[in-house]
Phi, psi and omega in degrees: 000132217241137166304138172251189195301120176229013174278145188294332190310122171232191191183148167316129173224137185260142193233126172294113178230036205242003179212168176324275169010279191292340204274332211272302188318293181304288213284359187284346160304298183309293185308325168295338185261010153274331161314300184300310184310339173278010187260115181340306174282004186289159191296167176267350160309287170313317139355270182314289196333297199283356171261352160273343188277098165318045191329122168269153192308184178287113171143341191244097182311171171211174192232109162247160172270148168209167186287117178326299201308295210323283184320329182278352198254323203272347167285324185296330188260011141309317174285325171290318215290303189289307171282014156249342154295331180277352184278332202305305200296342201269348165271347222214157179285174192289334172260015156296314189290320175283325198280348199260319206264297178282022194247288190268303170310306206278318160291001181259341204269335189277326168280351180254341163278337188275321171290317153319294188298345169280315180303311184300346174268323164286004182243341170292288227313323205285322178313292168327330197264279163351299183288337173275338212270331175281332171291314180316293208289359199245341168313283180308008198258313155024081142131356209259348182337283171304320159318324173279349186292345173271329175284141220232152162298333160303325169313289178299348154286316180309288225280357175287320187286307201281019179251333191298325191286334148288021182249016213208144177259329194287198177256139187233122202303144183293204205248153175258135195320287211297327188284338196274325168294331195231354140303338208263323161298013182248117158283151183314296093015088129299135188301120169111315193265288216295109248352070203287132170312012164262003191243327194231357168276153162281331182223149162202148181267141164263114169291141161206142189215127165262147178255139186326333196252070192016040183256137184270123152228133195274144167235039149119152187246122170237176188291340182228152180279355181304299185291324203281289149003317184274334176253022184259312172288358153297327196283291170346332178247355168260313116025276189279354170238013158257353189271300189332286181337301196281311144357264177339304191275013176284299172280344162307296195298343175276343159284330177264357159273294226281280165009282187299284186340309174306328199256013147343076173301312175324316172337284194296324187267316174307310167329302183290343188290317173271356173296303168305294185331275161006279175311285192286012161264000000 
């Protein structure tokens, strides 16, 4: 079994609501995402959502934001669905065919949305859980500076050994000399790493600044859109006075190819010369 779809990521999507069919389809939607919300582990997200959301009548299509994969996971199995009523209708009459779709179909379509919205929720969850628990561990470093400025990585490793043995019933084998010799040339603190915001922020902004011939520059991630935003106008403003510059010196170089030319003797018999061409055509 293969990991599933766990990005958050969303957009606006318009839901064809405008005939039984599709109307009958949404609420079989709806129910299921008040099933999930009703389970002792659902998001408080998740929660709100299914309790504000109103399905509108039958005839008025609508736009909800919903998570891009989730949806694209939930059309393919919407294609199916659909193309086992059309294999079902092409041996069997049209009240065979309804009667087959509200017996059967309709109960395999309501267990495969109920199974797509579970699997994608347990699999953000899982993500989330993952991301917390490396932000907890990236966490510990919070507050310890001055304790660590002195301490070399062999520090941090013994104390890393002397935590295994409270996870552990076996005997935890010593530490190897050698490795420990050349933990001991590292400081504990590194410049740059050490309690770096990618590890311990919940959000972070990306500067990006594009130039008129598309070319993409990352100028850096930071923690508020405030920091991101203040270097996208520093790049910016360097930027528009390297353009001034290049100006400048454009026209400096045109003046100064016009210069040499002028200053040509040859110029003017060369000029009349093509001029004479001119004439005898």
């Amino acid at each position: 079994t293969t990991f599933g779809q766990s990005s958050t990521y969303s957009e606006p999507v318009i839901f064809k609501n405008d005939d039984e069919a599709s109307h009958k389809i949404n609420q079989q939607v709806l129910d299921v995402m008040k099933e999930l919300a009703a389970a002792d582990n659902a998001s408080e997200a998740l929660k709100k959502e299914a309790a504000e959301f109103k399905l509108p009548a039958m005839g008025e299509n609508f736009s909800q934001v919903v998570p891009k994969s989730l949806h694209e996971t939930y059309m393919k199995g919407l294609d199916i669905y659909k193309a086992k009523v059309s294999a079902y209708r092409a041996n069997h009459t049209e009240e065979e065919t309804k009667k087959h779709v509200e017996d059967v179909l309709q109960e395999e379509w309501h267990e495969a949305v109920f199974g797509i919205a579970k699997k994608y929720q347990e699999c953000v969850d899982t993500v989330a859980g993952d991301a917390a628990a490396v932000k907890k561990y990236y966490m510990t470093q919070k507050g310890r500076e001055q304790e660590l400025k002195d301490k070399t990585k062999a520090d941090i490793m013994k104390e890393i050994w002397a935590e295994l043995t409270k996870l552990t019933d076996k005997p935890v084998p010593p530490l190897d000399d050698e490795i420990l010799a050349e933990l001991a040339q590292e400081p504990a603190i590194i410049e740059g790493q050490f309690n770096h915001n990618w590890g311990t922020a919940d959000k972070l902004y990306k500067s990006e600044a594009i130039s008129p011939f598309g070319e993409k520059y990352l100028l850096g991630i930071f923690e508020t859109m405030e920091e991101s935003e203040k270097a996208f106008l520093a790049w910016n403003e360097e930027y528009e006075k390297a353009r001034e510059q290049l100006k400048v010196e454009r026209d400096q170089w045109g003046k100064q190819e016009q210069a040499r030319v002028d200053a040509d003797p040859d110029r003017e018999a060369f000029t009349a010369s093509i001029f004479a061409e001119d004439d005898e055509d």
